[in-house]
N, C-alpha and C positions, 0 to 999 in steps of 0.2 A: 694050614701054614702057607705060608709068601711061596711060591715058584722061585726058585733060584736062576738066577737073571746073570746074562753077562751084561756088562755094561765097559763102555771106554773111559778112562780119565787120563784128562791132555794135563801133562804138568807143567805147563804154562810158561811164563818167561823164568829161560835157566839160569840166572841168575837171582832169584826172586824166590820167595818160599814155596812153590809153588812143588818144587822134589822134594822139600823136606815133608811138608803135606804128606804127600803119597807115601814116601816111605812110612809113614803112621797108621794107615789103613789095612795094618794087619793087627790081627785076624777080620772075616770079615764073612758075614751069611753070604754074599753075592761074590758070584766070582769077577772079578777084577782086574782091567785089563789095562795097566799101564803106557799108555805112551810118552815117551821118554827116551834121551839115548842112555842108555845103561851103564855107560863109564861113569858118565854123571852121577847117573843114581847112586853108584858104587862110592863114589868118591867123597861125595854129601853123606852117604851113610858112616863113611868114617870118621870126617870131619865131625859127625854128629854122636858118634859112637854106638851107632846102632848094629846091630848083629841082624842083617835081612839076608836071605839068600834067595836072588833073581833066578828067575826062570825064563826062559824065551818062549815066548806064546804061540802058540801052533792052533790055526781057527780049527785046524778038525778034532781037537782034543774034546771031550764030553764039559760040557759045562757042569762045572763044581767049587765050591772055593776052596782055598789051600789054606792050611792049618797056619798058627800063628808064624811070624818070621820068616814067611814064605809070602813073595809078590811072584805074577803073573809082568813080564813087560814086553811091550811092541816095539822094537827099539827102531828110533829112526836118529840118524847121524848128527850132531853138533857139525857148524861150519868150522867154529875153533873151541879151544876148551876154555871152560869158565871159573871165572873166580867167583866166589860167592859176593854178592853184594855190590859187582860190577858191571851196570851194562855192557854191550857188545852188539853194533847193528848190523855186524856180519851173522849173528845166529838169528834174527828176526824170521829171515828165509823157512829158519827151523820151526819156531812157534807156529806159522802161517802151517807147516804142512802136519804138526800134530792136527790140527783141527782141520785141515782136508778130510787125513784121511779116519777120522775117527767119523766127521760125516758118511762118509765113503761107506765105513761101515755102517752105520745106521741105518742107510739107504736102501744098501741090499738084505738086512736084517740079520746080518752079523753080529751087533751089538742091539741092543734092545733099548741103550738112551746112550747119551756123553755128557758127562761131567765135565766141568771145566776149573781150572788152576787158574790164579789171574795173570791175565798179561800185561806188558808196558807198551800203551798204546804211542807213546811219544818217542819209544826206541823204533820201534813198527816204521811207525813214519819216517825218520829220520833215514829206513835206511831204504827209502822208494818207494816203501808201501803204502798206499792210501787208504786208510785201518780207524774206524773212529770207535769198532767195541766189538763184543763179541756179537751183540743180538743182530747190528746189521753186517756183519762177515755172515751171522750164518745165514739168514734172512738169503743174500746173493747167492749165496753155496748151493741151497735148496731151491733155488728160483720162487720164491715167496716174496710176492708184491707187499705185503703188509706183515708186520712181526708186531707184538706188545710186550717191553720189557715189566713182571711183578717180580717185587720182592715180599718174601713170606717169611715170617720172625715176630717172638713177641705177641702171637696169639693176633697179628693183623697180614693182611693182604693187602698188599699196596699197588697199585699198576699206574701204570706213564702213556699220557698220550704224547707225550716226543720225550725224546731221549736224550743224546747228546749232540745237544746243539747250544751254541751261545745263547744268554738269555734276550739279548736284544732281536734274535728270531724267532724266537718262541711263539709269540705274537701270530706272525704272519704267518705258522705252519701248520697250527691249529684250525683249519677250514671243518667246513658242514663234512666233507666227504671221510675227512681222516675222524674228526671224533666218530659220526657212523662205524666205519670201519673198525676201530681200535672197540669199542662198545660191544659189538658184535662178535665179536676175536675172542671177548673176554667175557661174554656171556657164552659162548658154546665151550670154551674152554674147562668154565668151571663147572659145568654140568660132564661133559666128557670127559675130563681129567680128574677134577676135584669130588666129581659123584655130586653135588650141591644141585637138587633138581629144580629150584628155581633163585637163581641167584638173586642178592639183594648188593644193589652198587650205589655207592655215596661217590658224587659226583662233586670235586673241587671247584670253585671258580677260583677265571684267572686272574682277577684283578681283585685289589686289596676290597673285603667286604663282599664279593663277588659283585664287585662294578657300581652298589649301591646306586642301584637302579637307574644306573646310566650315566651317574655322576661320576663315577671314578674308572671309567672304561668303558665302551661299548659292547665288546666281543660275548660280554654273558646274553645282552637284550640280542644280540645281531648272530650268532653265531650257536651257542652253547643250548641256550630253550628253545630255540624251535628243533634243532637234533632230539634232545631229548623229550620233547614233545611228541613228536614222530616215532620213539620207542617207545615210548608208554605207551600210546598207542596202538602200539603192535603187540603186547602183552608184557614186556619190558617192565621190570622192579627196578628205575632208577629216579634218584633222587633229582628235587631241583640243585641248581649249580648251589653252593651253600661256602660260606667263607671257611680258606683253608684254617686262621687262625683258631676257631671253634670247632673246626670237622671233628678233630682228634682228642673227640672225650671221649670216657666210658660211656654215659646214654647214647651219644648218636653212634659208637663203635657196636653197642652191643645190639644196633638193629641193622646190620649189613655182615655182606660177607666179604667185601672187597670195596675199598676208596681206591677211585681215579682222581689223580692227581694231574694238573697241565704240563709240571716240567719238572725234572728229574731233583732240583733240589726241595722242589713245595712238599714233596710228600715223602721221600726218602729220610730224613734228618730226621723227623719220627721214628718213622720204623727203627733206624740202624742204633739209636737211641734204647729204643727197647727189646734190642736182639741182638745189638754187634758180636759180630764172632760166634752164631749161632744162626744166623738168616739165610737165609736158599733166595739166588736168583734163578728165577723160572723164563725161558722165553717160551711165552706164547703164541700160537697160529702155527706154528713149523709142522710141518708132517714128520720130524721126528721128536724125541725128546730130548729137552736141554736142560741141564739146572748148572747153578754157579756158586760158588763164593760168594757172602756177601762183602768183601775187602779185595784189596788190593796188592801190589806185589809186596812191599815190605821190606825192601832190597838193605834196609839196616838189619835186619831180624833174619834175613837168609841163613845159613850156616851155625847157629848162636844156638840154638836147641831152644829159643821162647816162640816160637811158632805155634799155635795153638788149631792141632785141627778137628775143632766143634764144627765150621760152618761147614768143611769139607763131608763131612761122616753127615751131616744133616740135605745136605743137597745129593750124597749117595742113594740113602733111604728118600727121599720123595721123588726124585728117578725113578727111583722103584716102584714105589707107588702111585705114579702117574701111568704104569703100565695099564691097569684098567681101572674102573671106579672101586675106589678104595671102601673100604667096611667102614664104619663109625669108626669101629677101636681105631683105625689106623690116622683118621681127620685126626688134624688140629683140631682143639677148640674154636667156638666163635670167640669174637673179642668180648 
């Protein structure tokens, strides 16, 4: 049987479903460490009509999980109190420090991974923060020069060599050094996290037909095959750059264990396609562990009881299972 694991979950922007989520994650094998301000929790659970009864978390308490109806929470204060459904750039402040200190713990090994609730990057900003996602807040938190965001859902592996950036940079940010890099990331990862002892990576090109052979792009001939030249090389199971439009069949799916994609919408809109509300974001590289939602705040669906938390209870468990190389039974399928 799994080792019973504490783990942190940031419930994300408080206006957003992100407490309605967490209030759902009872009963649970893993014990469970809510951060949240607690009035909130309290207040959504009414609104929601749920019958939960909080607990205040005490780190020296024995790790265990609490029976149905019972949450474990780390409460950290609201700047003002919230309505459901309404932003507010005065609690931004808040969001920023569930995911400090949920790092914090993971650092000195208080928690064993952190899950995350989604935030509102555009409330973030708006009120001074410079915030473009979670993968690069944590990437800085941890002093990690390089992070790779995958998403996993759907029986695929998805990963990004840039993330959130406009598409008219994507171009320019895809260098020799960053695909190395992100490649690398995501080959050690998936043997060290995923148990997968030689991974197999289908490699997206960036331009339509991947560049047709120079006609519609240069960056595959100049940029993409000699990298991945130099990893095959090295003993590296990656493919040539191959067009996104054909990547996402079953035969070329069912010979890898992960596609690299260039930029977050070529190869995401797939996936979310074939796992929305059920998909785990994983950040890769971090010396601790991350998974996410694969969605967003929701801020009409906050308060409303249609909040659905599949993706939340699925990036719980493979948290957990990213604790060490997981058994057969516990992998995914291949595609």
């Amino acid at each position: 049987m799994q080792q019973t694991l504490r783990l942190a979950i940031t419930s994300g922007e408080p206006a957003g479903i992100g407490p309605d989520l967490c209030l759902q994650c009872t009963p649970h094998a893993h014990d469970l460490v809510i951060l949240a301000d607690k009035t909130l929790l309290q207040q959504r659970a009414a609104l929601l009509g749920l019958t939960v009864q909080l607990h205040d978390y005490d780190a020296q308490q024995a790790i265990a999980p609490l029976p149905a109806g019972h949450l474990r929470v780390l409460h950290i204060p609201l700047a003002q109190a919230v309505q459901a459904g309404k932003l507010n750039a005065a609690n931004s402040p808040y969001v920023i420090q569930l995911l400090q200190r949920a790092v914090q713990g993971c650092q000195t090994g208080e928690f064993a991974g952190m899950v995350t609730a989604p935030v509102h990057k555009g409330v973030i900003n708006d009120a001074g923060i410079p915030f473009t996602g979670h993968t690069e807040f944590l990437a800085d938190q941890t002093h990690t020069p390089q992070v790779v965001m995958m998403l996993v859902g759907g029986g695929l592996q998805v990963a990004l060599a840039t993330t959130h950036l406009a598409l008219r940079e994507v171009a320019d940010a895809i260098t020799p050094t960053l695909l190395e890099n992100v490649l690398l990331i995501i080959q050690h990862d998936l043997i060290a996290r995923f148990g997968i002892a030689r991974p197999r990576i289908l490699i997206a090109g960036l331009n339509p037909h991947a560049g047709e052979g120079g006609h519609l792009g240069h960056e595959e001939n100049a940029i993409i095959i000699p990298v991945l030249d130099k990893l095959r090389a090295q003993g590296m199971d990656v493919s040539a750059p191959l067009p996104a439009d054909t990547l996402f069949t079953p035969q070329r799916l069912a010979q890898c264990d992960c596609v690299l994609a260039m930029y977050h919408d070529q190869g995401l809109p797939v996936l979310k396609h074939a796992s929305f509300g059920q998909g785990v974001n994983v950040t890769l590289g971090l010396p601790i562990i991350r998974t996410s939602v694969d969605h967003g705040t929701a801020l009409d669906m906050a308060g409303t009881g249609r909040a659905q938390r599949g993706s939340l209870l699925e990036a719980i468990q493979m948290a957990a299972d990213m604790q060490g190389v997981p058994t057969p039974a516990q992998r995914a399928p291949p595609p």
